[in-house]
Biopython code that builds the backbone (N, CA, C, O; Angstrom):
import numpy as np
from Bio.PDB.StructureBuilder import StructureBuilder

atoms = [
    (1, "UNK", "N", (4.371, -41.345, -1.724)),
    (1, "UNK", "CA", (3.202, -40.495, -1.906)),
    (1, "UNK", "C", (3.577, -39.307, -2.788)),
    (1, "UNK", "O", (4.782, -39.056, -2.818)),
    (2, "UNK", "N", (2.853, -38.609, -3.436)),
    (2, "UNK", "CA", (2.846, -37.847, -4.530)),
    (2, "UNK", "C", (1.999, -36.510, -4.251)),
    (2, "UNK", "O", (0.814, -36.451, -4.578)),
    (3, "UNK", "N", (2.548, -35.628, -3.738)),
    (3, "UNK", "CA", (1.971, -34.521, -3.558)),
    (3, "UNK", "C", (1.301, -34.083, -4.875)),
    (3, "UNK", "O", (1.623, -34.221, -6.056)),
    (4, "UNK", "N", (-0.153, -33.281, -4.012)),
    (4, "UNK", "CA", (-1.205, -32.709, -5.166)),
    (4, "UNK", "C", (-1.640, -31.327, -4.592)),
    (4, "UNK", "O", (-1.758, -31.008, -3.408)),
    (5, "UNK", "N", (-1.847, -30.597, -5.692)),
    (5, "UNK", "CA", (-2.908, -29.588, -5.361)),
    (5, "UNK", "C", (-1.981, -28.280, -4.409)),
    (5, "UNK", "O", (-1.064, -27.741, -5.029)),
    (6, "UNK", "N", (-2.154, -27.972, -3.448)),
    (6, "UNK", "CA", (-2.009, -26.905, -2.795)),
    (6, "UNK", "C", (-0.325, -27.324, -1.911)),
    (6, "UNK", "O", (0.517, -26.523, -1.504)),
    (7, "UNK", "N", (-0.305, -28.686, -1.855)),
    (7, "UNK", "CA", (0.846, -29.112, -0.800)),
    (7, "UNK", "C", (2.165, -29.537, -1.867)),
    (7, "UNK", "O", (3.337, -29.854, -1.668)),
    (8, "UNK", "N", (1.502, -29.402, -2.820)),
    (8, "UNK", "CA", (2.917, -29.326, -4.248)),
    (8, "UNK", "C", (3.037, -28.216, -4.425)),
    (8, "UNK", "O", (4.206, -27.845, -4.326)),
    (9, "UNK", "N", (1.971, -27.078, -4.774)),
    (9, "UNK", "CA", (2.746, -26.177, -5.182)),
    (9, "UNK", "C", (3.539, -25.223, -3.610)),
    (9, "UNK", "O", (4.387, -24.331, -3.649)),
    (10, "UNK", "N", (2.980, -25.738, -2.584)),
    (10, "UNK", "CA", (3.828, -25.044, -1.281)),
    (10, "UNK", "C", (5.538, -25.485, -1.704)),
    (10, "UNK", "O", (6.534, -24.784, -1.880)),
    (11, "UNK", "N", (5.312, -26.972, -1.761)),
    (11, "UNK", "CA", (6.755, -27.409, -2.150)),
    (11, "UNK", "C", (7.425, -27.104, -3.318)),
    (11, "UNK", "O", (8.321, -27.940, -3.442)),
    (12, "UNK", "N", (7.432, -26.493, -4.032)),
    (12, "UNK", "CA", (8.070, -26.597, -5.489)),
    (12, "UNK", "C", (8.022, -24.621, -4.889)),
    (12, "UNK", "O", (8.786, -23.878, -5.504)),
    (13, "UNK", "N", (7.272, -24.083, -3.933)),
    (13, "UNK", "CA", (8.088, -22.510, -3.778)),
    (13, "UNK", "C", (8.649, -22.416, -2.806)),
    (13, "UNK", "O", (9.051, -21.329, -2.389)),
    (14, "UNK", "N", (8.926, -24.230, -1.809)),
    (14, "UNK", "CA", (9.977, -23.973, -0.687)),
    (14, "UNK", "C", (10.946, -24.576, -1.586)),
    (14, "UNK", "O", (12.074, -24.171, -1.304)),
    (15, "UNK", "N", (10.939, -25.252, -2.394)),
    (15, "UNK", "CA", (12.600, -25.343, -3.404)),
    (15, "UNK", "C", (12.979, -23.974, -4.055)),
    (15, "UNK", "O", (14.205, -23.873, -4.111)),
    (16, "UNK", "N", (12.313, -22.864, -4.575)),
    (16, "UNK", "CA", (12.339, -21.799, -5.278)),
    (16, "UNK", "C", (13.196, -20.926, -4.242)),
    (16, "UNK", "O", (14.225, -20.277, -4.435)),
    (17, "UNK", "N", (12.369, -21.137, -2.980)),
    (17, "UNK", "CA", (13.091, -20.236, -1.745)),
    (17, "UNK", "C", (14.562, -20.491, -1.734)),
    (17, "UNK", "O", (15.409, -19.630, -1.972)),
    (18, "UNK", "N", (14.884, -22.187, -1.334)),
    (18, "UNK", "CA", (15.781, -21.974, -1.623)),
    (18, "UNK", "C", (16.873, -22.317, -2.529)),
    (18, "UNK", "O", (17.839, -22.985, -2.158)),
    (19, "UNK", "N", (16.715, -21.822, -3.834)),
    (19, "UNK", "CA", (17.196, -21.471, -5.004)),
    (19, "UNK", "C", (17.821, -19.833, -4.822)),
    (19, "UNK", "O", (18.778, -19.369, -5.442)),
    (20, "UNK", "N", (17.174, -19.287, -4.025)),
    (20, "UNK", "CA", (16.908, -17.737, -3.897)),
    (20, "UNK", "C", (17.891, -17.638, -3.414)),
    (20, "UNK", "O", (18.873, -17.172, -3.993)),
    (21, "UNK", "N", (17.886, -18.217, -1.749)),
    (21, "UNK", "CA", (18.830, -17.984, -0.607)),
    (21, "UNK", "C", (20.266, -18.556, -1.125)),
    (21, "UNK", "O", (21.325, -18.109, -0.685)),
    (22, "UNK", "N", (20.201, -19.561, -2.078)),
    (22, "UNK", "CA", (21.706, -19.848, -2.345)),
    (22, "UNK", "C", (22.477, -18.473, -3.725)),
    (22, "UNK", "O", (23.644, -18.296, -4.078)),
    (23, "UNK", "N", (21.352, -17.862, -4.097)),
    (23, "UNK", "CA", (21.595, -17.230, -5.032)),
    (23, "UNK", "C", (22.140, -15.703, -4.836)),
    (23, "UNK", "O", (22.820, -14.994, -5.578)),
    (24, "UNK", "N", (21.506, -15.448, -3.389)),
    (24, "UNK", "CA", (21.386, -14.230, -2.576)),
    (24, "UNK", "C", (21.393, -14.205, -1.168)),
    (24, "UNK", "O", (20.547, -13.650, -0.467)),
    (25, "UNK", "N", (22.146, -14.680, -0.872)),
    (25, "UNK", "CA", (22.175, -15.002, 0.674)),
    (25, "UNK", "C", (22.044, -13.621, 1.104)),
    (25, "UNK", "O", (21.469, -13.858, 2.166)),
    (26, "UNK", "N", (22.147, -12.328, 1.075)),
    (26, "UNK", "CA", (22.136, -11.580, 1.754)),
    (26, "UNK", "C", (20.603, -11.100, 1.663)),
    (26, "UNK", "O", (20.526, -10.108, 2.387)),
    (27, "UNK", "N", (19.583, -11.323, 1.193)),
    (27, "UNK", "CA", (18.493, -10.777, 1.028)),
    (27, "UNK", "C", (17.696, -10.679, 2.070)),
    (27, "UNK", "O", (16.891, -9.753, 2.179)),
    (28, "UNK", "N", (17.824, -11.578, 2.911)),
    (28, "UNK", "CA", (17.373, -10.951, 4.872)),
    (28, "UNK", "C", (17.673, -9.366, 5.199)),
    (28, "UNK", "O", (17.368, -8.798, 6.247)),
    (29, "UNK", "N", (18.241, -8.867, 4.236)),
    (29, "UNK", "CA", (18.767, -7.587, 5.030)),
    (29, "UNK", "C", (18.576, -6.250, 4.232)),
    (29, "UNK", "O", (19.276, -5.238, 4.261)),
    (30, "UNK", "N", (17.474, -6.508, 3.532)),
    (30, "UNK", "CA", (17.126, -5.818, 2.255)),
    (30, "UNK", "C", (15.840, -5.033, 2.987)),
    (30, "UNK", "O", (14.876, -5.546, 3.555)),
    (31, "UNK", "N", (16.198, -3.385, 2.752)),
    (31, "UNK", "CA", (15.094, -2.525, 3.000)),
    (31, "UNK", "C", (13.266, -3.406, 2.684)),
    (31, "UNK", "O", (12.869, -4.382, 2.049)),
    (32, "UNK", "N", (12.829, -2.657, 3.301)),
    (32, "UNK", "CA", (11.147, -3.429, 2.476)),
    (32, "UNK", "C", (11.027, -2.567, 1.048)),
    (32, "UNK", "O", (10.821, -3.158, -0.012)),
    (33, "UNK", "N", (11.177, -1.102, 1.118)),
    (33, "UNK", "CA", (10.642, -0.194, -0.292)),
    (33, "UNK", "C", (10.028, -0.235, -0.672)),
    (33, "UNK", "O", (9.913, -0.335, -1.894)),
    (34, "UNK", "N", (8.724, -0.159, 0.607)),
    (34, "UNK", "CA", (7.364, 0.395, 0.363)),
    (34, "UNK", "C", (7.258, 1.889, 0.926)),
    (34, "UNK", "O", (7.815, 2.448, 1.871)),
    (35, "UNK", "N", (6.242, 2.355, -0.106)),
    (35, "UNK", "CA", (5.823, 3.909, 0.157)),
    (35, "UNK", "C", (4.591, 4.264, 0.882)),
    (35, "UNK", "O", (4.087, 3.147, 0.768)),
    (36, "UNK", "N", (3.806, 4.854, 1.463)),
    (36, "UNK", "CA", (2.902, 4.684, 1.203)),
    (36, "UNK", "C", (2.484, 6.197, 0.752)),
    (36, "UNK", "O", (1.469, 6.742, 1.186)),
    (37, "UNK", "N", (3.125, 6.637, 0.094)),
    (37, "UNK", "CA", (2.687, 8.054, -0.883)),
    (37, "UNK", "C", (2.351, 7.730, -1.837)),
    (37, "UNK", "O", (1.615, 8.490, -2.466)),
    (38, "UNK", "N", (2.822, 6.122, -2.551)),
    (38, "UNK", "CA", (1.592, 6.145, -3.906)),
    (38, "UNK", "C", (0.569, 5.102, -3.523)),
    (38, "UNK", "O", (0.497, 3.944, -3.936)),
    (39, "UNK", "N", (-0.114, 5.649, -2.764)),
    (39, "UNK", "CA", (-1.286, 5.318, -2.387)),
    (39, "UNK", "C", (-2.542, 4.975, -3.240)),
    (39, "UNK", "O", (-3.325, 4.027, -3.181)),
    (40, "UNK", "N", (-2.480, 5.920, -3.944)),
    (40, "UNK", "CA", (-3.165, 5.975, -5.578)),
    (40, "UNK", "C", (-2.847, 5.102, -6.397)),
    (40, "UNK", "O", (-3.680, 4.887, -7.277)),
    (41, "UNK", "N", (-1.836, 4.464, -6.416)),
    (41, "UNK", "CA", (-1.293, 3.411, -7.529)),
    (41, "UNK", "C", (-2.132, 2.126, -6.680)),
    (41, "UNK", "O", (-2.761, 1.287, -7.325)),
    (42, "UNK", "N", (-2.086, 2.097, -5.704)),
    (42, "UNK", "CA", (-3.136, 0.607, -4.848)),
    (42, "UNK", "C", (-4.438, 0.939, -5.269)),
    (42, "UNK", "O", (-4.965, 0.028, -5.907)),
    (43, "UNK", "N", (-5.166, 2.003, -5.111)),
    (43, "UNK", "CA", (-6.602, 2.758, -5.092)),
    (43, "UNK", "C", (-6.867, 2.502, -6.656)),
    (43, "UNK", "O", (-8.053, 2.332, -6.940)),
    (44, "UNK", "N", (-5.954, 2.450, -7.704)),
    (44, "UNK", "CA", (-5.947, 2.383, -8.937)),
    (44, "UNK", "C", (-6.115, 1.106, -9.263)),
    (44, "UNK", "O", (-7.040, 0.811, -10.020)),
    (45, "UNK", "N", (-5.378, 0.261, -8.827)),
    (45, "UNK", "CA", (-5.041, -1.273, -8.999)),
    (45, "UNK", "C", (-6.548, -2.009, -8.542)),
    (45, "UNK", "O", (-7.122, -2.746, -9.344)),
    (46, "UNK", "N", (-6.930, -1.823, -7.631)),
    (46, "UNK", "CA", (-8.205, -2.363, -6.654)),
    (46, "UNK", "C", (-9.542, -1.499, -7.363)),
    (46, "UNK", "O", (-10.705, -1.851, -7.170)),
    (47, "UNK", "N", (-9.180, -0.372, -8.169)),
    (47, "UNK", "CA", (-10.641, -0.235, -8.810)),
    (47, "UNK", "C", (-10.695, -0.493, -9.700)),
    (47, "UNK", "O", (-11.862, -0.524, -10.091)),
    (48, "UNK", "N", (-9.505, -0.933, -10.902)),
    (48, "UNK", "CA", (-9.873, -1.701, -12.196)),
    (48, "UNK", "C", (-10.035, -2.861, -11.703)),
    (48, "UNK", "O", (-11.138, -3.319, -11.998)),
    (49, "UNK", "N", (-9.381, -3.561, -11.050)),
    (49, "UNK", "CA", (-10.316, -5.038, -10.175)),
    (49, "UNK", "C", (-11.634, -5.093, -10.156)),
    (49, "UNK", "O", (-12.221, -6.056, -10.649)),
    (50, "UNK", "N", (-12.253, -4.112, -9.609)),
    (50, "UNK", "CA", (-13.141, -3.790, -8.906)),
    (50, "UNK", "C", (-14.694, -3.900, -10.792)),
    (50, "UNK", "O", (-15.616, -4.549, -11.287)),
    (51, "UNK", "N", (-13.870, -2.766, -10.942)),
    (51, "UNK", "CA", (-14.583, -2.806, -12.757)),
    (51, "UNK", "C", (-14.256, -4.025, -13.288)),
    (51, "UNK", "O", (-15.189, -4.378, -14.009)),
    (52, "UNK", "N", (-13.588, -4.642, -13.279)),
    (52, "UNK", "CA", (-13.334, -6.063, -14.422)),
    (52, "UNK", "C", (-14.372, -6.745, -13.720)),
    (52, "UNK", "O", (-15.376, -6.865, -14.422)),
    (53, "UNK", "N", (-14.487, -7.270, -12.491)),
    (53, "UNK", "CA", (-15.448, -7.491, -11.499)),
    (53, "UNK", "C", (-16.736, -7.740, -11.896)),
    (53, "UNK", "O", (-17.386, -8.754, -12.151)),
    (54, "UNK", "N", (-16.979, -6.352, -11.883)),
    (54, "UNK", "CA", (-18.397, -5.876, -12.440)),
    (54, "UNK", "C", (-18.625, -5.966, -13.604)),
    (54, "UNK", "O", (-19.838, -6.053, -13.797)),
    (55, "UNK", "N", (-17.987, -5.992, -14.583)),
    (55, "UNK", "CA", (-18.241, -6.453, -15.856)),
    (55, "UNK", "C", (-17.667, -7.669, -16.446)),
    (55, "UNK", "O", (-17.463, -7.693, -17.659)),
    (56, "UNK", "N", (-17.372, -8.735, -15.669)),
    (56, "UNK", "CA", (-17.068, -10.266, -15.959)),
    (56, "UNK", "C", (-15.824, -10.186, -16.543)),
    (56, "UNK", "O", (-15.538, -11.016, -17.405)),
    (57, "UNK", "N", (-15.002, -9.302, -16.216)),
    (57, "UNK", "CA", (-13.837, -9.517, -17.184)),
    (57, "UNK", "C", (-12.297, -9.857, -15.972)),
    (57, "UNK", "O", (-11.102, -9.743, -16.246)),
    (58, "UNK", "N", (-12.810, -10.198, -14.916)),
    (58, "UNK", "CA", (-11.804, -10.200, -13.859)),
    (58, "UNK", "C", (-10.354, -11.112, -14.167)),
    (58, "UNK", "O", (-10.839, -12.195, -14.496)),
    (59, "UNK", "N", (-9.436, -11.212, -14.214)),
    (59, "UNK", "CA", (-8.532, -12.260, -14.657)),
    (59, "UNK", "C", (-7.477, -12.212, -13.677)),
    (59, "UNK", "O", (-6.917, -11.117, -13.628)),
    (60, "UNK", "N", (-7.120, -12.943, -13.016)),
    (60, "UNK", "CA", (-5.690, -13.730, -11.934)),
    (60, "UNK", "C", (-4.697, -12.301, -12.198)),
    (60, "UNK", "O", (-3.930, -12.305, -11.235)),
    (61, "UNK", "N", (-4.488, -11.521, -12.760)),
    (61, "UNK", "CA", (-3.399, -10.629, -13.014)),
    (61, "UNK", "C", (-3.947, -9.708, -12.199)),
    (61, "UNK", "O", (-3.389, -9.213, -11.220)),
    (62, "UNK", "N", (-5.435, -9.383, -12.735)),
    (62, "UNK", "CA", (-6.012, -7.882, -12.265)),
    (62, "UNK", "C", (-5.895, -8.267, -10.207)),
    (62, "UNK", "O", (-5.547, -7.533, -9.282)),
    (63, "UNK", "N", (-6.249, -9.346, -10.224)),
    (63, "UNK", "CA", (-6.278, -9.683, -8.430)),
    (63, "UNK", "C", (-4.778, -9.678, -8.041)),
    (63, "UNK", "O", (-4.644, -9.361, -6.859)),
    (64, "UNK", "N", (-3.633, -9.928, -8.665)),
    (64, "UNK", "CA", (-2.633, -10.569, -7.965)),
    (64, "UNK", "C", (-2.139, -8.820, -8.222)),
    (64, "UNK", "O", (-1.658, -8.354, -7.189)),
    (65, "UNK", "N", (-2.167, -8.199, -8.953)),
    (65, "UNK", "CA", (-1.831, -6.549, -9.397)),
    (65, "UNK", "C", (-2.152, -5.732, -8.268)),
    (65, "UNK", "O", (-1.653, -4.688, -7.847)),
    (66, "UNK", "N", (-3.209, -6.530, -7.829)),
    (66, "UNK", "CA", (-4.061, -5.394, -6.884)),
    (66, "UNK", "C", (-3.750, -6.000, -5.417)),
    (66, "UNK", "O", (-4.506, -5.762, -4.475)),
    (67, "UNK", "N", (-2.858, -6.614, -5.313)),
    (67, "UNK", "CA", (-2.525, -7.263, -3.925)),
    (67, "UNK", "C", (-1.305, -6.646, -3.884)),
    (67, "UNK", "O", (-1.087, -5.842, -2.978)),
    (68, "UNK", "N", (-0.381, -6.906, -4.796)),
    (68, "UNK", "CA", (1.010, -6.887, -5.086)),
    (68, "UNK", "C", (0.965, -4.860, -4.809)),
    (68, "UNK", "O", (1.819, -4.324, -4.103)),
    (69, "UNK", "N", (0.108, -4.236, -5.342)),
    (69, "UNK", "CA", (-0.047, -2.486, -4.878)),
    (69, "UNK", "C", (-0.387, -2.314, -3.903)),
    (69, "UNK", "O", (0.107, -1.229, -3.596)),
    (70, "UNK", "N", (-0.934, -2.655, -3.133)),
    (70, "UNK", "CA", (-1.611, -2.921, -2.025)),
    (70, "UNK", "C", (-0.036, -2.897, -1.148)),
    (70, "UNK", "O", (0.473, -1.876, -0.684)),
    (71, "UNK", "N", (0.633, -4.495, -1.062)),
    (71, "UNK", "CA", (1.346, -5.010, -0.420)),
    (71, "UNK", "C", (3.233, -3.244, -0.526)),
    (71, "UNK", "O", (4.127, -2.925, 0.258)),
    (72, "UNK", "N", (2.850, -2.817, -1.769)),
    (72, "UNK", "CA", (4.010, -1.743, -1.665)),
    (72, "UNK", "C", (3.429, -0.096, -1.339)),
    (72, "UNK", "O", (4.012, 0.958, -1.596)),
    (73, "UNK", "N", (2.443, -0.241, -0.861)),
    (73, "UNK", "CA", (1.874, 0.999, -0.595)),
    (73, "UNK", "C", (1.953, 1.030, 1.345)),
    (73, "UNK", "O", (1.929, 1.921, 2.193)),
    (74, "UNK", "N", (2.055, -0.478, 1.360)),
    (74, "UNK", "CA", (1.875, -0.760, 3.097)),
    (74, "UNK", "C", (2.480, 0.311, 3.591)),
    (74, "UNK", "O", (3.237, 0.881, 2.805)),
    (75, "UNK", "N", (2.309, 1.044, 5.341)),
    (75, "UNK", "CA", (2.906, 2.109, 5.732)),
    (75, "UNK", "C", (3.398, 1.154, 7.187)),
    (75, "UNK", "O", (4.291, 1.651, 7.874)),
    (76, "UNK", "N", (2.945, 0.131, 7.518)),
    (76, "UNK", "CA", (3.642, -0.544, 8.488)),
    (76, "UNK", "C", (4.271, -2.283, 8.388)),
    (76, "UNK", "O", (3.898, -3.215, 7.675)),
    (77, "UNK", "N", (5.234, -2.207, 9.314)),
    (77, "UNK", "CA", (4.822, -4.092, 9.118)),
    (77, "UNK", "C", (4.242, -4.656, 9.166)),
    (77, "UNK", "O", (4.130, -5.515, 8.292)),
    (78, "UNK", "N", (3.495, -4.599, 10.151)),
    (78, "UNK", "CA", (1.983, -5.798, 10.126)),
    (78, "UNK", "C", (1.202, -5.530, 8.897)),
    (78, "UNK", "O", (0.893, -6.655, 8.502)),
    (79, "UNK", "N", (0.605, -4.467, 7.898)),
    (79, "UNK", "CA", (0.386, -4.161, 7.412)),
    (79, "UNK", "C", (0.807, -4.833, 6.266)),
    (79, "UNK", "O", (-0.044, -5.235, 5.472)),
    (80, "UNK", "N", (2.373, -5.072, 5.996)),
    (80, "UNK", "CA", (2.724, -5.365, 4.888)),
    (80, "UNK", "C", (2.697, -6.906, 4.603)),
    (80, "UNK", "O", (2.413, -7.490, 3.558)),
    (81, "UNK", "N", (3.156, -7.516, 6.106)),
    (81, "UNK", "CA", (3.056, -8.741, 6.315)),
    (81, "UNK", "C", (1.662, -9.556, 6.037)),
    (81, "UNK", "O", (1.679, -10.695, 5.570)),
    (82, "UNK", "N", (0.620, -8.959, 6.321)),
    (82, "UNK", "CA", (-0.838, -9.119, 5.806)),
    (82, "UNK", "C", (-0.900, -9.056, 4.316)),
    (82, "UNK", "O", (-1.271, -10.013, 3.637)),
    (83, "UNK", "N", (-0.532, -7.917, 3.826)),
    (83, "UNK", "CA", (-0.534, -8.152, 2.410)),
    (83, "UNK", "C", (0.402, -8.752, 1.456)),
    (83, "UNK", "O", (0.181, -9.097, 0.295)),
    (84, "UNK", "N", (1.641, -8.831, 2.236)),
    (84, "UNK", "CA", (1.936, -10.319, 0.992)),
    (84, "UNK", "C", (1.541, -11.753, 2.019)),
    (84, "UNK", "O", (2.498, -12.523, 2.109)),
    (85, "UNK", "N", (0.776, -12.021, 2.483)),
    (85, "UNK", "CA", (0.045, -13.312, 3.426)),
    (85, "UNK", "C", (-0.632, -13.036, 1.451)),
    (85, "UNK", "O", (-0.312, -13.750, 0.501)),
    (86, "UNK", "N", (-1.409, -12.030, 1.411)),
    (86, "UNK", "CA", (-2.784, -12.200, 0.607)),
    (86, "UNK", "C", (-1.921, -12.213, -0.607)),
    (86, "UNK", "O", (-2.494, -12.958, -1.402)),
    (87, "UNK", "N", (-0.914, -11.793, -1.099)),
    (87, "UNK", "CA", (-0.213, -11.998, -2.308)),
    (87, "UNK", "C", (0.424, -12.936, -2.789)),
    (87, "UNK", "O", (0.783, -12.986, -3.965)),
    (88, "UNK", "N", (0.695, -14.013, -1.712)),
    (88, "UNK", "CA", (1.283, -15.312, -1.822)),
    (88, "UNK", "C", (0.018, -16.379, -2.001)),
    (88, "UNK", "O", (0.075, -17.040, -3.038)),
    (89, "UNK", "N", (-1.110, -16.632, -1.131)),
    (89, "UNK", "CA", (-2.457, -16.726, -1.129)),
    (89, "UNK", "C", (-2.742, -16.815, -2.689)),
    (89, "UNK", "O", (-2.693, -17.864, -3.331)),
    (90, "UNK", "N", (-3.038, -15.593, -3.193)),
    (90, "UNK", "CA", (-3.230, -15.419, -4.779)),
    (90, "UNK", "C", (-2.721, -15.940, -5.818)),
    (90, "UNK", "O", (-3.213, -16.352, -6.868)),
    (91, "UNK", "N", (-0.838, -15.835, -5.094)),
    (91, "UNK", "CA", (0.292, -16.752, -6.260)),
    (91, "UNK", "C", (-0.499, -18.376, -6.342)),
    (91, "UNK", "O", (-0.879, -19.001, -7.332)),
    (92, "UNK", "N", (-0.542, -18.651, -5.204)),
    (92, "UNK", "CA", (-0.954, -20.027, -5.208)),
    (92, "UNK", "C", (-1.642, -20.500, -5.798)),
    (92, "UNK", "O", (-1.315, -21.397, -6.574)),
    (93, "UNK", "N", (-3.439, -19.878, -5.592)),
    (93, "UNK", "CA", (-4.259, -19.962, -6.079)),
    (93, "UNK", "C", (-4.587, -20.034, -7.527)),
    (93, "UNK", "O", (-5.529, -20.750, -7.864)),
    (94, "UNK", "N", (-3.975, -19.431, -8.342)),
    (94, "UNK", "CA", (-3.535, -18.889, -9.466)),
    (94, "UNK", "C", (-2.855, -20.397, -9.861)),
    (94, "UNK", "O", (-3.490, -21.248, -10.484)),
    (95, "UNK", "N", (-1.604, -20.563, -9.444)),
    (95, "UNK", "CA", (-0.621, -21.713, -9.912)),
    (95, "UNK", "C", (-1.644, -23.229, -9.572)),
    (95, "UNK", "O", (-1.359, -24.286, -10.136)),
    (96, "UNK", "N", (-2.503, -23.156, -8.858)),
    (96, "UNK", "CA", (-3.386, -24.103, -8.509)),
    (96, "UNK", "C", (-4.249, -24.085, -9.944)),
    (96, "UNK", "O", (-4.312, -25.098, -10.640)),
    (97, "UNK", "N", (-4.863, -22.915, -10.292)),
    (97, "UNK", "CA", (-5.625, -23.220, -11.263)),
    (97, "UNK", "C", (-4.943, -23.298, -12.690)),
    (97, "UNK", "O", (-5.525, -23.688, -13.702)),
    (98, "UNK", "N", (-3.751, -22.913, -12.634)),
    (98, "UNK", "CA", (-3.000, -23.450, -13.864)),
    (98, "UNK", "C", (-3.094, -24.785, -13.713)),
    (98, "UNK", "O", (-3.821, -25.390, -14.501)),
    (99, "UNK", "N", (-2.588, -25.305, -12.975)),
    (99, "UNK", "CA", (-2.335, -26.984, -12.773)),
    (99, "UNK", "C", (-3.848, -27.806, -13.042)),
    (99, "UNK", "O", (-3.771, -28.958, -13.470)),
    (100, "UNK", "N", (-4.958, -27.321, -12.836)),
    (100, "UNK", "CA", (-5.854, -27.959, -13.451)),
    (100, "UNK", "C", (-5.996, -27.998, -14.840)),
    (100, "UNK", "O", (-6.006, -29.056, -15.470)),
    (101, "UNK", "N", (-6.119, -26.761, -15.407)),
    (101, "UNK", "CA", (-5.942, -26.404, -16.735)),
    (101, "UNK", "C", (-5.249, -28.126, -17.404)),
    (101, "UNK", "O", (-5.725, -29.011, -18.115)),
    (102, "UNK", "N", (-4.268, -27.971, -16.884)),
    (102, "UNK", "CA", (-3.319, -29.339, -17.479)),
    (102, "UNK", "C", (-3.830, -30.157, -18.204)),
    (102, "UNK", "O", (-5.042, -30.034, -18.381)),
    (103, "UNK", "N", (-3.314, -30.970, -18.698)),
    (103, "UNK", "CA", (-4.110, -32.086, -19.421)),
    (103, "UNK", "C", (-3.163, -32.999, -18.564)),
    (103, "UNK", "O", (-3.250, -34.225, -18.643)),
]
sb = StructureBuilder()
sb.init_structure("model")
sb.init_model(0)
sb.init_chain("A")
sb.init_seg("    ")
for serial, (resi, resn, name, xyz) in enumerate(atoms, 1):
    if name == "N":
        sb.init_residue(resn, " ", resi, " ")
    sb.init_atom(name, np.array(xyz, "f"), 0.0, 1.0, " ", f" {name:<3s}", serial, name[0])
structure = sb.get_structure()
């Protein structure tokens, strides 16, 4: 069987994972280095979203930009853990609609 769609690209970023872990084994133990003093840099990110939006110009960067600020502004874990849930979500989505694109 031949994985498609959403259950290939899960697999091809559990090979990436571990590509990572053989590359960096110590990265379990890595601060998070989120702030949440630039708060404004998320508030920034999520209102040009917000404008591209509204004026049809929205593109996979402006959403995944505005997750990815979001996700380093977090002030707790659950918090942060929610927002890369929604930043990985997006990667996908994104790499999903590349793969149609395809010929």
């Amino acid at each position: 069987m031949n994985p498609t769609g959403t259950t290939q690209v899960l697999y091809e970023i559990e090979l990436e994972r571990r590509a990572q872990d053989r590359k960096f084994p110590e990265q379990g133990d890595m601060p998070d280095g989120t702030s949440p003093e630039s708060r404004e840099v998320a508030d920034a990110a999520r209102a040009y979203a917000d404008h591209s939006a509204e004026h049809g110009h929205l593109t996979w960067r402006d959403i995944l930009n505005e997750e990815v600020m979001e996700a380093l502004t977090a002030d707790s874990v659950d918090e942060l853990r929610l927002e890369l849930i929604q930043v990985a979500a997006v990667a996908v989505k994104w790499i999903e609609a590349i793969d149609k694109r395809a010929p």
